[in-house]
N, C-alpha and C positions, 0 to 999 in steps of 0.2 A: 241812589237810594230807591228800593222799591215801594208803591206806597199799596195802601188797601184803605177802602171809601171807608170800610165801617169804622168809626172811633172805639177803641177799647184801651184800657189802660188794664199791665199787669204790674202789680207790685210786688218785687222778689228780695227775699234774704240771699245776700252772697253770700254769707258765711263767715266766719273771722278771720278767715286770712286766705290759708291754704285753698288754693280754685277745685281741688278735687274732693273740697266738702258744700259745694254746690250741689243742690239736691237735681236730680235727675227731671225732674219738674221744671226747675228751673232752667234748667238749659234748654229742655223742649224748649221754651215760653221766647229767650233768646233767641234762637234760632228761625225765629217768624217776627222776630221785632222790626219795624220799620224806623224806630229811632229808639235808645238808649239814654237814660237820663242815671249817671251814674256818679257816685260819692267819693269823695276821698277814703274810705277805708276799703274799697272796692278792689280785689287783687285786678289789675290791668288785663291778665291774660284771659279773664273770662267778657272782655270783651272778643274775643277769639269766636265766641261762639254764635256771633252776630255780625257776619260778614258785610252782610246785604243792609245794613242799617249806619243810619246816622251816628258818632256817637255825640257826645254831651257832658262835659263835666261841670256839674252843680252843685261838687262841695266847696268842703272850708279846708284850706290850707295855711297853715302859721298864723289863726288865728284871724283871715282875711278872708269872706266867703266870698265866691265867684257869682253866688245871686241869694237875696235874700227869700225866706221862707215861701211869701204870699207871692215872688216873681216865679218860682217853683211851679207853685199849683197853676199858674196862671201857664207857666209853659208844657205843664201835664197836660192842660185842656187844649191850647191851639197846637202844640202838636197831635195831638191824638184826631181832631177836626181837619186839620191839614194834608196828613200823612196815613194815620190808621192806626197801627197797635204800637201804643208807645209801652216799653216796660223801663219801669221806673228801678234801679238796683240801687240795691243800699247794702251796707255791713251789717252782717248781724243777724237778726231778726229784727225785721223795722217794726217788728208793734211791740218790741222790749225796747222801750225808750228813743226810736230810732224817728216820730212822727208821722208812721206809714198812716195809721188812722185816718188823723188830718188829712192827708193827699189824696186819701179812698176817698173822703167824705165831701170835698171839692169837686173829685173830677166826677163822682156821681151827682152831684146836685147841678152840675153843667153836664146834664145828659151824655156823659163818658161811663158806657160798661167799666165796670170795674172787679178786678178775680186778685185774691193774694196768694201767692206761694212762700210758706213760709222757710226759714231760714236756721239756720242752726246758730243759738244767741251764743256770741264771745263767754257770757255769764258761766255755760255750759263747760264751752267744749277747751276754753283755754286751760283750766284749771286740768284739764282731764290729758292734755298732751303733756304735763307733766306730772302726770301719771298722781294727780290729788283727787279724791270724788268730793263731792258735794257733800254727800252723805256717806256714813258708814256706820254700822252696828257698834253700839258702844261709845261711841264716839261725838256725830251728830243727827239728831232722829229730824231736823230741816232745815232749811236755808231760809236766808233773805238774800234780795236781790234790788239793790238799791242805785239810784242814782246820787252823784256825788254833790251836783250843783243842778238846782232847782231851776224854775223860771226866773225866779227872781232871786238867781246867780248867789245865792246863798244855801249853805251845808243842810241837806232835808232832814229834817225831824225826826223823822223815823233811824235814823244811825243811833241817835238816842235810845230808843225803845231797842233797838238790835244789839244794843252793846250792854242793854240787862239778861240779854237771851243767853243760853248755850246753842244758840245756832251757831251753824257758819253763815258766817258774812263775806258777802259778794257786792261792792261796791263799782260802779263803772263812774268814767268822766271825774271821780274823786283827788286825781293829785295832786292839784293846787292845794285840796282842803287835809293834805295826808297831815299836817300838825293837829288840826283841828280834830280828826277823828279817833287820831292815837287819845288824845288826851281826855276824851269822852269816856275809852274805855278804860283811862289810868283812875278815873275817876270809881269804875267800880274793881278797882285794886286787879286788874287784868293784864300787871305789869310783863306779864312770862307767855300770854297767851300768842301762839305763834302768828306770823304772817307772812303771808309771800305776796311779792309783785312784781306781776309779769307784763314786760312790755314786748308789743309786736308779735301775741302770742300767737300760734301755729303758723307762723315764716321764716325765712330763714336768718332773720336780722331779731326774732326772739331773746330777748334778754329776760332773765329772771334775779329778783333777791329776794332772800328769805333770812327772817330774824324775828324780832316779839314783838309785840305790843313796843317795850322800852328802848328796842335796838331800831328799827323799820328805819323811822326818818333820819338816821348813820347810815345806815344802809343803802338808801335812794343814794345818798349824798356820793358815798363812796364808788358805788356802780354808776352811779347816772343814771337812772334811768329815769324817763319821764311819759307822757303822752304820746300815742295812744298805750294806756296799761290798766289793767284792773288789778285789782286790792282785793285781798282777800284773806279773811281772818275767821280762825278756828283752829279745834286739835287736829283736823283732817288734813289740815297742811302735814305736819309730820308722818301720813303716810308716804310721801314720796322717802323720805331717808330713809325712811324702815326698806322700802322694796330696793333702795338701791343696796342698802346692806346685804340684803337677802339675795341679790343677785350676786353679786361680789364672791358670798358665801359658795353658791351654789359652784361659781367660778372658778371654784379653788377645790372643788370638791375631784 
């Protein structure tokens, strides 16, 4: 491993899955790292791009984290004091629910420069590889973007306030709580409203299901699917059938 005296920390979004929606930033930032502190949603192959470095894995697998939060920050700072530019990679965008904040906010207050490259959020881009938008004309004029389980491991408040909206809803970390949420929104009689959920989205082990409001938790059931996956609810789900029709059509044309 090669090291560099000055301490700096970068903190980078990898992306949701797929390594070739790594931002071009990001991989610079890689490619001079002298050690890698990377997560389990991290695609493995973009350690590729940091040869000459250490790597490090410091997530949670099944449930079991291989170091807790504050052992983290504490290894952001004596790595970076030991060695030089540590980049810290996470899934995602780590300041959409990912704790990059926190990490920034440690290794700067222990005298570690600190730079974020940000990442392109799963919230974004999974919905969008099957071909659903966030938004659409007529359809939905905004989104939420929610997390499923709080600090204190309990369904956030705000799914409430979202399930009176005509937003789409974008739920992450939610599918332990997927009865819980259906039934918030069966509460404002949004028995037909569609849903899809997609696990492992942009890889090649992607599974998706799609049904309503009243079908979803048949649905999980039937597919399996579980963790990691996001939830996602709105009319905008129904544009992916519409374009697969329309493709079909054109198909035959």
């Amino acid at each position: 491993m090669q090291t560099n005296n000055q301490p700096k920390l970068t903190l980078i979004g990898a992306g949701p899955g797929d390594p070739d929606l790594l931002t071009i930033k990001g991989m610079k930032a890689l490619q001079s790292a002298n050690v890698v502190l990377y997560d389990a949603l991290v695609n493995p192959q973009l350690l590729e791009h940091a040869p000459n470095a250490s790597h490090i894995f410091v997530g949670k697998r099944k449930g079991c984290y291989a170091f807790q939060q504050e052992q983290i920050n504490e290894l952001i700072v004596s790595s970076a004091k030991n060695y030089g530019h540590v980049v810290r990679l996470k899934g995602g965008d780590p300041f959409v629910f990912g704790r990059g904040a926190e990490e920034m906010e440690y290794a700067i207050s222990h005298g570690v420069e600190s730079k974020f490259v940000p990442g392109i959020s799963s919230a974004l881009a999974v919905p969008a590889y099957q071909n659903i938008p966030i938004t659409k004309r007529g359809s939905s004029e905004s989104f939420w973007v929610i997390t499923g389980t709080t600090k204190a491991h309990k369904l956030s408040d705000d799914v409430v306030l979202a399930s009176k909206s005509n937003a789409t809803v974008v739920i992450l970390m939610g599918m332990s709580k997927l009865p819980e949420i259906t039934a918030l929104f069966k509460q404002q009689n949004k028995h037909e409203l569609p849903v899809a959920i997609i696990q492992n989205g942009t890889t090649p082990e992607e599974k998706v299901g799609v049904g309503t409001i009243e079908t979803i938790v048949d649905v999980v059931a039937k597919e399996e699917l579980s963790n990691p996956a996001i939830i996602l609810i709105g009319e905008v789900v129904k544009h992916r059938e519409k374009l697969r029709k329309i493709t079909q059509q054109v198909a035959t044309v």
